[in-house]
Every structure is written in C-alpha cells, then in structure tokens.
Backbone of each chain as ProteinMPNN parsed JSONL, in Angstrom:
{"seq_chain_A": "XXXXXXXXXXXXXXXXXXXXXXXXXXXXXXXXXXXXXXXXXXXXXXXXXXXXXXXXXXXXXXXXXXXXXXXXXXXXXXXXXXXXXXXXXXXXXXXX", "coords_chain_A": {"N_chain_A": [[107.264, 131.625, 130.999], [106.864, 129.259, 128.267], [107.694, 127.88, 125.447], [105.883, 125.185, 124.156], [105.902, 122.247, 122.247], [103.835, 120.354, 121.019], [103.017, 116.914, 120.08], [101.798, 114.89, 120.221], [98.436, 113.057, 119.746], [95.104, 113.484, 120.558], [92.5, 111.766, 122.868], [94.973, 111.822, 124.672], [97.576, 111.456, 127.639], [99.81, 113.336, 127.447], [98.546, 115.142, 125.532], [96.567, 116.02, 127.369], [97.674, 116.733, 129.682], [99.441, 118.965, 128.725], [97.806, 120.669, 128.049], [97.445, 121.089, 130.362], [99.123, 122.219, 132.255], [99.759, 124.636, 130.159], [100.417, 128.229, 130.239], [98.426, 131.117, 130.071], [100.807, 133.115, 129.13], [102.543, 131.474, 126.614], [103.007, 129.412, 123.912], [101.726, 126.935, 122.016], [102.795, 124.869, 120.107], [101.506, 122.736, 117.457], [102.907, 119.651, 116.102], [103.754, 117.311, 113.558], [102.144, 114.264, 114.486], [100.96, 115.516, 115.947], [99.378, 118.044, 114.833], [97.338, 117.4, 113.845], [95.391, 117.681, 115.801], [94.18, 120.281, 115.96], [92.281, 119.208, 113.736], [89.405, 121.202, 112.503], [86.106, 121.066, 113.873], [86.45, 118.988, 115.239], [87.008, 117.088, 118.894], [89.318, 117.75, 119.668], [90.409, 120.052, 118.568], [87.919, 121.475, 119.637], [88.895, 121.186, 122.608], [91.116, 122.914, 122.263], [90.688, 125.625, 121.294], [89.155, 126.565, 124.029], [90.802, 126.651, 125.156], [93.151, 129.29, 126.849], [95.767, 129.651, 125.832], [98.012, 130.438, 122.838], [97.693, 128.842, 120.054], [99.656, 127.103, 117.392], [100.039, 125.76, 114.394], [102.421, 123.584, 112.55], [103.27, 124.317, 109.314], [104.209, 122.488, 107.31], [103.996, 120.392, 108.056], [101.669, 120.013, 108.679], [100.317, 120.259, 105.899], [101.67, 118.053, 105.228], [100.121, 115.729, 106.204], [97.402, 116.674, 105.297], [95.67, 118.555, 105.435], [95.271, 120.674, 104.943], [93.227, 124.374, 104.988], [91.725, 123.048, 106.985], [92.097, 123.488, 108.956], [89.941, 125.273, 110.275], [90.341, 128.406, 113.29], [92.602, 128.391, 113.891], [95.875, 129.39, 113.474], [98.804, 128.884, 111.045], [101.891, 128.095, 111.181], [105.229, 128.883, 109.493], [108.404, 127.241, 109.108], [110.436, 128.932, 109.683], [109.171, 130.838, 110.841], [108.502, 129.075, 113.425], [111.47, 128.536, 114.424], [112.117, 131.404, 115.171], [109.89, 131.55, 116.956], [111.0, 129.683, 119.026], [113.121, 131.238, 119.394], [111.885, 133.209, 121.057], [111.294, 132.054, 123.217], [112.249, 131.053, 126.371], [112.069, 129.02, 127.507], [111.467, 125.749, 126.789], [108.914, 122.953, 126.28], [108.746, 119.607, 125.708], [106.017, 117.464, 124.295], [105.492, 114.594, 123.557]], "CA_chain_A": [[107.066, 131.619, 129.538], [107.207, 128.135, 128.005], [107.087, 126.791, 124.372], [105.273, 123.688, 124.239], [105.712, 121.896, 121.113], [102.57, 119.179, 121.317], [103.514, 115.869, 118.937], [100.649, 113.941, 120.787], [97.037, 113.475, 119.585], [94.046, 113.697, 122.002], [92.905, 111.985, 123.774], [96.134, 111.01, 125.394], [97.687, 112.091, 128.713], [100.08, 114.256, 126.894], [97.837, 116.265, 125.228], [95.913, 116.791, 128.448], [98.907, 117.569, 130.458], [99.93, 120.234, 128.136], [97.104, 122.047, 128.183], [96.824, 121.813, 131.654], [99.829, 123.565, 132.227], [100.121, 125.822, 129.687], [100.233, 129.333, 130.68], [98.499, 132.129, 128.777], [101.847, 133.853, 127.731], [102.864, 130.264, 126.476], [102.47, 129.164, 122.887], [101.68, 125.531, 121.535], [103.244, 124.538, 118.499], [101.047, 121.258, 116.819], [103.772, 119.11, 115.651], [103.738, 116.002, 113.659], [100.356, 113.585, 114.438], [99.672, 117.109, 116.534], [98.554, 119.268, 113.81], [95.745, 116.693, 113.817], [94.205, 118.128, 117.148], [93.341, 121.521, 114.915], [90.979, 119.237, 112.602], [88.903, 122.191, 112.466], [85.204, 120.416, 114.253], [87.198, 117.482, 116.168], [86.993, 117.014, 119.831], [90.504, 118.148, 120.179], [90.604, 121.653, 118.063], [87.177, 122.665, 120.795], [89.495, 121.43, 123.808], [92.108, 123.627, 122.443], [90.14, 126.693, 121.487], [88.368, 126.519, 124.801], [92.282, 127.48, 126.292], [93.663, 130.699, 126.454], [97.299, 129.662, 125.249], [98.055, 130.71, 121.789], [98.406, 127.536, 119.426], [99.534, 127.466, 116.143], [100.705, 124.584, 113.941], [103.841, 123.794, 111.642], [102.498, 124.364, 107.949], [104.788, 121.518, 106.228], [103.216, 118.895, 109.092], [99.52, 120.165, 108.404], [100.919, 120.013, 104.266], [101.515, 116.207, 104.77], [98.774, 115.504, 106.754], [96.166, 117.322, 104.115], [94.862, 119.482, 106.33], [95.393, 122.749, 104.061], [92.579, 124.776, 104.416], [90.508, 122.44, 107.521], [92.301, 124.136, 110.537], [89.455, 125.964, 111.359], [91.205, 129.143, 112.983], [94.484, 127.676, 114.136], [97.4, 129.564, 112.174], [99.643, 127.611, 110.531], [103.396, 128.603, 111.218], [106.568, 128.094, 108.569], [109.688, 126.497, 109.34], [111.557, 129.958, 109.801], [108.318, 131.593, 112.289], [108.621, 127.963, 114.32], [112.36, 128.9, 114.669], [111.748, 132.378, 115.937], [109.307, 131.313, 118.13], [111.917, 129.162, 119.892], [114.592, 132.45, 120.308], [111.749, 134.352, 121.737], [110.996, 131.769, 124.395], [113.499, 130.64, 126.959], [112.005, 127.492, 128.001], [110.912, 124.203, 125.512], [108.65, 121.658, 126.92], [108.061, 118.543, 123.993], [105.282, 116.841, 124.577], [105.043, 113.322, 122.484]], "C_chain_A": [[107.669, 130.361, 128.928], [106.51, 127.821, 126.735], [106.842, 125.574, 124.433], [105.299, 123.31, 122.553], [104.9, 119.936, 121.419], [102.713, 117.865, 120.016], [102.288, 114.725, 118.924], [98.86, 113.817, 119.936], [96.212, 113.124, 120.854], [93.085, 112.479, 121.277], [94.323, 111.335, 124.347], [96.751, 111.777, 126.969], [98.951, 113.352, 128.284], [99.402, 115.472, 126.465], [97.05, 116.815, 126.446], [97.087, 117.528, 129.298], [99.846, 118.706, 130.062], [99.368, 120.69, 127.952], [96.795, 121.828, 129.416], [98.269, 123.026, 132.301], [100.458, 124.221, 131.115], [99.793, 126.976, 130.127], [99.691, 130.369, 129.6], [99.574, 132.687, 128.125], [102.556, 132.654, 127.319], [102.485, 130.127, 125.241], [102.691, 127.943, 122.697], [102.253, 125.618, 120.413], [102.759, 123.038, 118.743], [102.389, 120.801, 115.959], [103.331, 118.243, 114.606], [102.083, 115.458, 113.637], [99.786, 115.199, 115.228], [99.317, 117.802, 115.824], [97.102, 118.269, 113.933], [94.811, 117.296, 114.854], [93.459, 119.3, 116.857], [92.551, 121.364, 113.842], [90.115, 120.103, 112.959], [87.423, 121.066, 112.744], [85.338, 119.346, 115.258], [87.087, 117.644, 117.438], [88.339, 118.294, 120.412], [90.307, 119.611, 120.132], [89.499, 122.502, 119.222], [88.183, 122.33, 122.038], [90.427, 122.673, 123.748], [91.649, 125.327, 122.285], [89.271, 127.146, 122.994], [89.768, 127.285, 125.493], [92.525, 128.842, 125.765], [94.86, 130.676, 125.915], [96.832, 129.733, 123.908], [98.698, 128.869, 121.132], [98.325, 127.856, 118.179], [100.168, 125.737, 115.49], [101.381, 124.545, 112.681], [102.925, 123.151, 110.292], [102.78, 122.893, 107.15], [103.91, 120.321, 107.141], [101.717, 118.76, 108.56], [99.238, 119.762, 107.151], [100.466, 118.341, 104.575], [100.514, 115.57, 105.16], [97.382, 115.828, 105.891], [95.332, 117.783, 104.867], [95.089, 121.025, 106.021], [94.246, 123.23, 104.283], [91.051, 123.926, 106.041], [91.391, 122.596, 108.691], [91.356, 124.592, 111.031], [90.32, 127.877, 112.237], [92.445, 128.864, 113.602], [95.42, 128.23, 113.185], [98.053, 128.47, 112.056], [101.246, 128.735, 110.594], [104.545, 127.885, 109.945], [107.654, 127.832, 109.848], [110.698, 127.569, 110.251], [110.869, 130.805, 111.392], [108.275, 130.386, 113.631], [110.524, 128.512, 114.868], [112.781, 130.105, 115.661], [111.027, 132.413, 117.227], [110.099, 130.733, 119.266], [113.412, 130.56, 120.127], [113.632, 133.269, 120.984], [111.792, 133.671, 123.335], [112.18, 131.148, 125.44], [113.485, 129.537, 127.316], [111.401, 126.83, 126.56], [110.608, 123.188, 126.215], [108.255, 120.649, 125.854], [107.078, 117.761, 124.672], [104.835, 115.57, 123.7], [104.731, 111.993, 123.53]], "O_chain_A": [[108.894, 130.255, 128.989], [105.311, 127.567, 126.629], [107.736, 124.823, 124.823], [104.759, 124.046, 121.728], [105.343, 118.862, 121.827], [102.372, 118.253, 118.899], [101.938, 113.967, 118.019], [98.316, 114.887, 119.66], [96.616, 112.605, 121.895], [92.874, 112.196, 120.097], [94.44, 110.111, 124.3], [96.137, 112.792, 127.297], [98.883, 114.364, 128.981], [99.613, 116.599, 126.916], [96.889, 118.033, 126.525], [97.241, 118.741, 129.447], [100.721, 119.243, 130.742], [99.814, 121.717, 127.442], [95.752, 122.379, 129.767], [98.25, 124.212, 132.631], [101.681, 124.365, 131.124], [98.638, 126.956, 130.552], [100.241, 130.538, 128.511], [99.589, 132.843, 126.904], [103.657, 132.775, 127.855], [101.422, 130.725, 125.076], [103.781, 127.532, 123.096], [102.113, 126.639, 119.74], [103.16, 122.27, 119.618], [102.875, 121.612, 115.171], [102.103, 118.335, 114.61], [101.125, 115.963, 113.052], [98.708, 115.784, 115.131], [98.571, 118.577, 116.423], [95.965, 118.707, 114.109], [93.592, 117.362, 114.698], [92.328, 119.479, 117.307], [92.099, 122.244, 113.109], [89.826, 119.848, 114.129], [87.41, 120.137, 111.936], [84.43, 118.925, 115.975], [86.999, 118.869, 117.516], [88.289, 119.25, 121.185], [90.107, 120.338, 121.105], [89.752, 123.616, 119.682], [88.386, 123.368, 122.667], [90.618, 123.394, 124.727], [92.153, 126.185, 123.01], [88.712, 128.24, 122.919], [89.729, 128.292, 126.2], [92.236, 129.362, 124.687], [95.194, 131.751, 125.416], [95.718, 129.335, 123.566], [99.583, 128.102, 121.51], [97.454, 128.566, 117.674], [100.617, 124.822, 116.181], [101.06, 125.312, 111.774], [102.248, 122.129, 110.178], [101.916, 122.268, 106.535], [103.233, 119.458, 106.583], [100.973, 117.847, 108.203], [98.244, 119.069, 106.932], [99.458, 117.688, 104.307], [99.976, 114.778, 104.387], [96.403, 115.088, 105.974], [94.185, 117.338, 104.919], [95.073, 122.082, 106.653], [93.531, 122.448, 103.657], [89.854, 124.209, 106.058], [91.364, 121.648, 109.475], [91.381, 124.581, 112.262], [90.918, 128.503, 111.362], [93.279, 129.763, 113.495], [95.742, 127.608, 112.172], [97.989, 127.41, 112.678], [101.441, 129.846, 110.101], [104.62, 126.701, 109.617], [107.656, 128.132, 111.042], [111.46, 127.256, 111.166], [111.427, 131.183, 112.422], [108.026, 130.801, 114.763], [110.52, 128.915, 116.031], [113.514, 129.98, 116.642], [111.33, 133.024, 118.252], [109.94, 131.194, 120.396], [114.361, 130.569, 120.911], [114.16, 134.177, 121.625], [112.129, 134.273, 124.354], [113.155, 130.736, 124.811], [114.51, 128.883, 127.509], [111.003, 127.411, 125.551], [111.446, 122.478, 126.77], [107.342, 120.987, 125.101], [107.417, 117.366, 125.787], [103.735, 115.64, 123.151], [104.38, 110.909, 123.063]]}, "seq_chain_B": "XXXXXXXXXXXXXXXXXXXXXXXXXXXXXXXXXXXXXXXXXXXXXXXXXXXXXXXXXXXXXXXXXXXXXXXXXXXXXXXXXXXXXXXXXXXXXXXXXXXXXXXXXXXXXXXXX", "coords_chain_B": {"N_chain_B": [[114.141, 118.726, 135.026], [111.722, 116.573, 133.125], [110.43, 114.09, 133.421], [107.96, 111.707, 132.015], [107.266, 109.155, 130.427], [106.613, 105.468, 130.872], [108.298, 103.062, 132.63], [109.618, 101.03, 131.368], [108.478, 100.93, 128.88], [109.713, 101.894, 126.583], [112.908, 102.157, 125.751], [113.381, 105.085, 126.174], [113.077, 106.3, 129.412], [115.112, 104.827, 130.736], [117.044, 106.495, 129.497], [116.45, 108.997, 130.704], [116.977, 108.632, 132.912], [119.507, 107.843, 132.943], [120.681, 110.269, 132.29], [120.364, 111.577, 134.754], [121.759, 110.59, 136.466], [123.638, 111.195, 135.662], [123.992, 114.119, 134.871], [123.883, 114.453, 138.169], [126.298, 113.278, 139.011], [128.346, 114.627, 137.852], [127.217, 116.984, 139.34], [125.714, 118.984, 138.592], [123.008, 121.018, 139.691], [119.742, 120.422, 139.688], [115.926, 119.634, 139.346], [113.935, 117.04, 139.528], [111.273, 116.13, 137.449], [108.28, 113.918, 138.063], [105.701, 112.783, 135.338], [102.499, 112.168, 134.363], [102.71, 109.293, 133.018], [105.124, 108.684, 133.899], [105.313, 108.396, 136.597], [105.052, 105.936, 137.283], [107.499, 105.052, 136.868], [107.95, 104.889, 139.251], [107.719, 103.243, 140.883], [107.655, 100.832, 143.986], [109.27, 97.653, 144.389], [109.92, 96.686, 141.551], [111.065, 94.214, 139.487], [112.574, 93.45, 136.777], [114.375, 91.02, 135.498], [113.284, 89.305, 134.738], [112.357, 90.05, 131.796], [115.209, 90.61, 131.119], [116.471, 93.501, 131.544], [117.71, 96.693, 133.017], [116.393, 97.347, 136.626], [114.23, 100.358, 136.531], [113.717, 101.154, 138.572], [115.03, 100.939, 140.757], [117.577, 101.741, 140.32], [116.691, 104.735, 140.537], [116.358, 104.812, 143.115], [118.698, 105.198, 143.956], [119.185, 107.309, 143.624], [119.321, 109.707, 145.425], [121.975, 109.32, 146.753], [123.29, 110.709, 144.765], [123.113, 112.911, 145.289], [120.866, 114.025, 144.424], [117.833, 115.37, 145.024], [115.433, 116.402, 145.411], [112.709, 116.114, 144.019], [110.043, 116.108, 142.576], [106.395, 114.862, 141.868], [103.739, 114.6, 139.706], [100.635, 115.059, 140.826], [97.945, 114.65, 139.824], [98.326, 112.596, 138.096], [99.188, 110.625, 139.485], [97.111, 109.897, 141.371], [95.274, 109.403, 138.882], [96.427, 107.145, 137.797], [96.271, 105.5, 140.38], [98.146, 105.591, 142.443], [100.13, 105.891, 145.499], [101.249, 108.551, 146.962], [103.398, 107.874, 149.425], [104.221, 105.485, 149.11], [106.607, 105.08, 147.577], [109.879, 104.304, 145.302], [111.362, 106.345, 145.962], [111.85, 109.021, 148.303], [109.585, 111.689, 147.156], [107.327, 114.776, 146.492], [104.192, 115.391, 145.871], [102.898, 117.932, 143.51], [99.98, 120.132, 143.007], [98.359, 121.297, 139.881], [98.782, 123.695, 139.782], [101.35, 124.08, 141.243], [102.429, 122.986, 140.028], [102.964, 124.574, 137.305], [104.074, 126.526, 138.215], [106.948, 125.913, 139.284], [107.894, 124.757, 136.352], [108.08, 127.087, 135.242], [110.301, 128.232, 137.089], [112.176, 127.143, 136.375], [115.837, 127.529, 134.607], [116.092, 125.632, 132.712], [114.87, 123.145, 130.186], [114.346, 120.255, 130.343], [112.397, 117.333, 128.803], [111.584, 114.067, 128.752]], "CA_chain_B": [[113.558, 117.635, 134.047], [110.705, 116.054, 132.855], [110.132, 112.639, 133.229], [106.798, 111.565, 131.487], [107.523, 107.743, 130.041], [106.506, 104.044, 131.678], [109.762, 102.849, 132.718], [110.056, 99.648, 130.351], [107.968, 100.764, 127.263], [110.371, 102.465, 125.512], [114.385, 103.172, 126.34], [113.471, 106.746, 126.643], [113.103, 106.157, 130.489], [116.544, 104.433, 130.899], [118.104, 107.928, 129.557], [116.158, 110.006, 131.608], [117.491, 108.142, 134.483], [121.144, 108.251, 132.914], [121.071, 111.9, 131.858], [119.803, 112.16, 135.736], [122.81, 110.133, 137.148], [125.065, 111.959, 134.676], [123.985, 115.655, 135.594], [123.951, 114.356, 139.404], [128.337, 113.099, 139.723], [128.942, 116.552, 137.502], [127.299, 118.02, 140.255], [124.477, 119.919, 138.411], [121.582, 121.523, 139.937], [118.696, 120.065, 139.037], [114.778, 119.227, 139.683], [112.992, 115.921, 138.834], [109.177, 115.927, 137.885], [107.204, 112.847, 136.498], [104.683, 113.351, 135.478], [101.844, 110.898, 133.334], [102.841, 107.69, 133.167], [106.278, 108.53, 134.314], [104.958, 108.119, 138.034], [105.011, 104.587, 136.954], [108.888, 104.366, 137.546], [108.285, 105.313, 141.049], [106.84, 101.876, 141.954], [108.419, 99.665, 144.49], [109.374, 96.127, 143.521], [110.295, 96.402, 140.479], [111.975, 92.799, 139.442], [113.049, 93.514, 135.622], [115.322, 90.509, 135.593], [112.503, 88.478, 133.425], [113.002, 90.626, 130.25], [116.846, 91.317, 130.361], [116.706, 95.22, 131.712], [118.154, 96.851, 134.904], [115.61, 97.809, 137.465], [114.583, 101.321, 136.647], [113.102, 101.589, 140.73], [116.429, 100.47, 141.86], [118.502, 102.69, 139.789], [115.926, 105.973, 140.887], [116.074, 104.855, 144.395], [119.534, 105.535, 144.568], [119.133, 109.066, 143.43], [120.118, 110.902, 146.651], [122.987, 109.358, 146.965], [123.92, 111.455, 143.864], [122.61, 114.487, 145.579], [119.374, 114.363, 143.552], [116.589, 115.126, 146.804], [114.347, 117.408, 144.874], [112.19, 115.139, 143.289], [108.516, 116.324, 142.987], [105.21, 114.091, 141.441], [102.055, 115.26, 139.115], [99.284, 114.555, 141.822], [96.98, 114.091, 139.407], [98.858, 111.229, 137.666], [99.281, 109.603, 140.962], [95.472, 109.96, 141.239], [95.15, 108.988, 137.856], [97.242, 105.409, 138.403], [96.115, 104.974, 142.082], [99.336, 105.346, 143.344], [100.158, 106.435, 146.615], [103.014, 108.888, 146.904], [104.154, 107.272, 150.565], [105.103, 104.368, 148.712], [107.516, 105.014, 146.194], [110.93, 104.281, 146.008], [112.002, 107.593, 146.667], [110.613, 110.715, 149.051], [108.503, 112.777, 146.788], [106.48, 116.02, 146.966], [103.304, 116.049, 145.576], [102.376, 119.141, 143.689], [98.916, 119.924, 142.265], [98.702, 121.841, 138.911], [99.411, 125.721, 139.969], [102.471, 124.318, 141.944], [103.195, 122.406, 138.693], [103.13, 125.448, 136.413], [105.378, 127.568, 138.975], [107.845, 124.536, 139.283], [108.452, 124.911, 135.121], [108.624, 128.174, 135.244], [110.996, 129.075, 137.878], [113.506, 126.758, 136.041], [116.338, 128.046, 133.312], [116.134, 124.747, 131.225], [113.734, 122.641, 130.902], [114.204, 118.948, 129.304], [111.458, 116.703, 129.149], [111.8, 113.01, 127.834]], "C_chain_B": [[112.272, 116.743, 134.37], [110.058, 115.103, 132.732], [108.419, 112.02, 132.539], [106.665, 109.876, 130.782], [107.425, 106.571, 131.115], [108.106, 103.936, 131.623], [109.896, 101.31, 131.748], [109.426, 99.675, 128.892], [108.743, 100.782, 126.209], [111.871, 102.308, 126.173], [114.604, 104.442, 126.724], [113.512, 106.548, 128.337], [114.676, 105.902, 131.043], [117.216, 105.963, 130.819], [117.422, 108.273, 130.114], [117.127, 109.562, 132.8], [119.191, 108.255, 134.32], [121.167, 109.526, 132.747], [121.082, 111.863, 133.473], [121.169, 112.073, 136.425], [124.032, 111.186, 136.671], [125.41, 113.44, 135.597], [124.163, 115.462, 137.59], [125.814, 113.716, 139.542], [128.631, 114.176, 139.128], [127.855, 117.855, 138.209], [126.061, 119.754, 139.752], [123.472, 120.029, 139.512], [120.471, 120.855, 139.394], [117.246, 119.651, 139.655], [114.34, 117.748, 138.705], [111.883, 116.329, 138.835], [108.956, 114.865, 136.94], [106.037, 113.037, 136.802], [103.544, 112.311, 134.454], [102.282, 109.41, 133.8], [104.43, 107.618, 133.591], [106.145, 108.465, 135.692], [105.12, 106.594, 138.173], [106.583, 103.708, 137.152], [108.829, 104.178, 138.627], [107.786, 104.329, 141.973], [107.699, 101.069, 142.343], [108.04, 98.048, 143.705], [109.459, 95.935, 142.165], [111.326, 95.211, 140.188], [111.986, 92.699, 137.299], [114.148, 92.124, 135.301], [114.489, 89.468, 134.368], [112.586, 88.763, 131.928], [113.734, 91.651, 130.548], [117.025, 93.262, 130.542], [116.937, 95.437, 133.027], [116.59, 97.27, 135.406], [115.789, 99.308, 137.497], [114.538, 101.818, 138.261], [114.338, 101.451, 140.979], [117.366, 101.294, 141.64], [117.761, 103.986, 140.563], [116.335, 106.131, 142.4], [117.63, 105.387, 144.802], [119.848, 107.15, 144.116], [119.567, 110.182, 144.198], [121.219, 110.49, 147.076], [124.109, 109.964, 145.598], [123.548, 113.02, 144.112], [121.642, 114.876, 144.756], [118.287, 114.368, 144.539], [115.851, 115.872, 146.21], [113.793, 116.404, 143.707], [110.278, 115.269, 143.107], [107.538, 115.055, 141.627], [104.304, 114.9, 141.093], [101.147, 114.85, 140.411], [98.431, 114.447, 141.257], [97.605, 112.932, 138.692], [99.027, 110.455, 138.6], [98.277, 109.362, 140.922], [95.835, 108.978, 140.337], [95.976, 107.144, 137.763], [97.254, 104.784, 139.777], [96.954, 104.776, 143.107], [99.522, 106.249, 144.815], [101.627, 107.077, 146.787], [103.982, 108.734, 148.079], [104.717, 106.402, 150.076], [105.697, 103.911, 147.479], [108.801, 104.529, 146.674], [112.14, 105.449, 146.262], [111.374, 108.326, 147.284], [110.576, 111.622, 148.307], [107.403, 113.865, 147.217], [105.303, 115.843, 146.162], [102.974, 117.288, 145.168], [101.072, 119.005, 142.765], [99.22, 121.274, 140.994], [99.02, 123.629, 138.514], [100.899, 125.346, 140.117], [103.298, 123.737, 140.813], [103.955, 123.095, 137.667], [104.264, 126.376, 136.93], [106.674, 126.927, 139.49], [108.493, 124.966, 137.641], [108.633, 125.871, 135.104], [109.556, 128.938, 135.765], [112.444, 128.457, 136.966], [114.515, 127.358, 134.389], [116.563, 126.808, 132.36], [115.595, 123.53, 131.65], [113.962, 120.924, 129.96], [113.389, 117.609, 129.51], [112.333, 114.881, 128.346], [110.938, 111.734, 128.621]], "O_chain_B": [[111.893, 116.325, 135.465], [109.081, 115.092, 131.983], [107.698, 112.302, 133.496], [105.476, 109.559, 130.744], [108.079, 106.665, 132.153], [108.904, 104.497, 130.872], [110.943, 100.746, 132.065], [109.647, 98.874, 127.984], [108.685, 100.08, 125.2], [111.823, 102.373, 127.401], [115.552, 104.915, 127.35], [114.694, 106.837, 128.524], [115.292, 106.748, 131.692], [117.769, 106.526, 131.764], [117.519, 107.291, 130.85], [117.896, 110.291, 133.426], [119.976, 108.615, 135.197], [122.134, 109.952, 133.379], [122.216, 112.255, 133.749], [121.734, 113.062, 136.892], [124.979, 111.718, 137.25], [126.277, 113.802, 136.393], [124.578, 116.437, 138.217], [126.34, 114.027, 140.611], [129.288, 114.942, 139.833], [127.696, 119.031, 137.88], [125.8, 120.853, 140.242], [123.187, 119.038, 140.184], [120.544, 120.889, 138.166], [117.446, 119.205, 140.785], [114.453, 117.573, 137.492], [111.329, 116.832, 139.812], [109.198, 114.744, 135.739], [105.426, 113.31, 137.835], [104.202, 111.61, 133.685], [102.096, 108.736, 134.813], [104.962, 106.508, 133.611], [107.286, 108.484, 136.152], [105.326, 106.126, 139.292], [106.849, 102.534, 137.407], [109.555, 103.35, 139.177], [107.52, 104.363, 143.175], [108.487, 100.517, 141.575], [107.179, 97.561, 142.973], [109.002, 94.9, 141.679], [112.44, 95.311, 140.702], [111.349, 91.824, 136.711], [115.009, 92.585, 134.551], [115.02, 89.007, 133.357], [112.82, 87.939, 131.044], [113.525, 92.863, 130.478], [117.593, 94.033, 129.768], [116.58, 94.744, 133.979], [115.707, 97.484, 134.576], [116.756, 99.842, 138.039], [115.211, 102.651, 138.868], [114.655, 102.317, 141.794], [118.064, 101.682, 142.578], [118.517, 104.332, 141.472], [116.601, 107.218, 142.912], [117.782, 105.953, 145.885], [120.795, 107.869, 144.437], [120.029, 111.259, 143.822], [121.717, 111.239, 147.917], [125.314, 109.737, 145.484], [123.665, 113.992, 143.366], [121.569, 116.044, 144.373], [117.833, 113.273, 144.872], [115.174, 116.204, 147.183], [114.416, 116.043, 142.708], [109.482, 114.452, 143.569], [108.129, 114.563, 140.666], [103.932, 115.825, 141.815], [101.55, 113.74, 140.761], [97.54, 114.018, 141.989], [96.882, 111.984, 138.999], [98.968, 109.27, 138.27], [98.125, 108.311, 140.298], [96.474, 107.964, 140.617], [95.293, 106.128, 137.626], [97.966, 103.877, 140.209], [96.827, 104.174, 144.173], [98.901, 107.3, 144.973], [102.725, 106.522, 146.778], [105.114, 109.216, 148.029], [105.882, 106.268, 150.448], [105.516, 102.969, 146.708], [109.068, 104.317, 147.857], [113.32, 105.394, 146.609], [110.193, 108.455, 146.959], [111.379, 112.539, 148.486], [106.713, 113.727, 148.226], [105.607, 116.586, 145.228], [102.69, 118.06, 146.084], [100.951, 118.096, 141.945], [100.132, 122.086, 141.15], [99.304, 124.345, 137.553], [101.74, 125.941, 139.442], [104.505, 123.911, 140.644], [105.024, 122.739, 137.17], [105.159, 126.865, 136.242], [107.417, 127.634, 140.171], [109.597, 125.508, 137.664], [109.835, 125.977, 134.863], [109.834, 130.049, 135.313], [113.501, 129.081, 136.872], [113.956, 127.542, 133.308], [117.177, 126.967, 131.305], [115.646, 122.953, 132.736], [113.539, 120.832, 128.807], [113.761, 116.837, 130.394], [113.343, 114.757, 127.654], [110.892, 110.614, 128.112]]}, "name": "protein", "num_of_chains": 2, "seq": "XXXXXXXXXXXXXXXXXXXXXXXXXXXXXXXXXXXXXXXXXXXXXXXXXXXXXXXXXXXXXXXXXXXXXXXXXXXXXXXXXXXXXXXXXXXXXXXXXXXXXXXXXXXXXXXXXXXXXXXXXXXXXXXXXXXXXXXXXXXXXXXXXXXXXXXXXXXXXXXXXXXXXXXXXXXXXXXXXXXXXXXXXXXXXXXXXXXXXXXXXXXXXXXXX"}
C-alpha cells in the first residue's frame, strides 16, 4: 500500500513510472504541474483513467491552475483529506 | 530508496548518494533502486573533473564498502537508455515491473529523490 504523490506532467518518465507501479490499493495524489494530467480530454487524464489506482488531485493546486470544474471525473482532495490520506498509508513515493 | 535523477542535472543526486553513505556508517538497513534516468549514475567512466563536481560513479562504486550490496535496477530504464546492467559500476539486479512493485512494498520506508 503506497501513496504516490505525482508532481510530474505526462509525458515524462515519471509519470509513466508511477503508473506503472502503482498498485490498485494505492492512491495518486496530482500535485502541483500534476493536477494538469486530469485536464479532463488530455492524453494524460485517458492514461490515468485507463488504471485501476484511485487518483485524486489537491483542490488549491487545481484552484491555481484554473482547472475548477475541467477535471473530468478526478476528485479533487482538500488540504486536510490529502493529510489523512498520508496517516492511512504507510508508505510515500514522490514522484517529480 | 529511490533513486530516479541524472547524476549531474540537478544536486538532488549528490544527496541521494550522501543520505546513502550516511544511512550506510550508521549502519542502517537499507535497499537502493534507480530507477528512470537515475540508471544514468550507474555508468562507468564518469570524469566530472571538467565542471567542478565529484564523480557520482566513483562515489556509488564504493558503496559496498559501506555495506550497501543490495542494489537493484528498473530493467526497463536500462532498456530504455541502452544500458547494459554488466557494466555498471556496481553489481546490480535487474528487476522487471512485478519484482519492482514487490520490492516497494515489502519495505517500511520508502524515500525517493
């Protein structure tokens, strides 16, 4: 069980190498330029819906970015559910 | 740990390699994996002396004499950079991307850089 927090945009070898090993019980967190990979139509957002890992991305990142509303279905996580997510999981892989 | 960085792009490489040395004289436990473009340290001949930086190869290579011998490689990033994992400057394992996933997972902390 490994949080991945993804900082990378696609294509890059980051972003591939974190969805190649992610594990289904594994969740992505889009970081940073990574909320970009959930432009809702983009190359990236079908690589990532195509996986079975759960991805979600940090609301204030997606905020600055102006991507309110053009995720597509990608949740958007707060500050406090990004936090949580890191006490449920035991591992943290960063990917930038 | 996670190695993933060219060895001269950035300074991030340098600390990996000191955190490595560090956790290896205090005698930690530990696994190496590079993985991406961090396979890219693992090339002989490295001659850094042109722009002013130690030799990360030279520093890596002495890795088992800190009791660091567990040292595994992405095999598709090797692929992927044409490298050959006989001729690094350390003895590496090859794993492909199952043995990759059960490698991160078996470990209790995981720090990439």
């Amino acid at each position: 069980m490994i949080l991945h927090t993804l900082h990378a945009m696609s294509p890059s070898a980051s972003f591939q190498d974190c969805l190649r090993t992610a594990q289904p019980e594994d969740t992505i967190v889009l970081l940073g330029d990574g909320v970009y990979n959930a432009l809702a139509g983009s190359h990236a957002a079908d690589l990532l819906a195509a996986n079975p890992v759960r991805v979600v991305a940090l609301d204030s990142d997606a905020a600055a970015a102006g991507l309110q509303g053009k995720l597509g279905d990608t949740p958007v996580v707060s500050m406090d559910d990004f936090v949580a997510l890191s006490e449920h999981y035991p591992r943290h892989l960063a990917w930038y | 740990m996670v190695i993933r960085q060219s060895p001269y792009g950035s300074s991030l490489a340098r600390a990996a390699v000191d955190l490595s040395l560090a956790m290896g004289a205090f005698e930690q436990h530990f696994d190496l994996l590079f993985m991406g473009a961090g396979v890219l340290q693992l090339l002989p001949d490295q001659d850094s002396a042109g722009i002013g930086l130690k030799s990360i190869g030279k520093v890596l290579s002495s890795l088992p004499l800190y009791d660091v011998e567990r040292v595994y490689v992405d095999a598709d990033a090797l692929l992927r950079h044409g490298i050959n994992a006989d001729q690094l400057v350390l003895p590496v394992q090859a794993l492909d991307t199952l043995a990759l996933q059960e490698l991160l997972n078996s470990a209790d902390q995981l720090v990439s850089c």
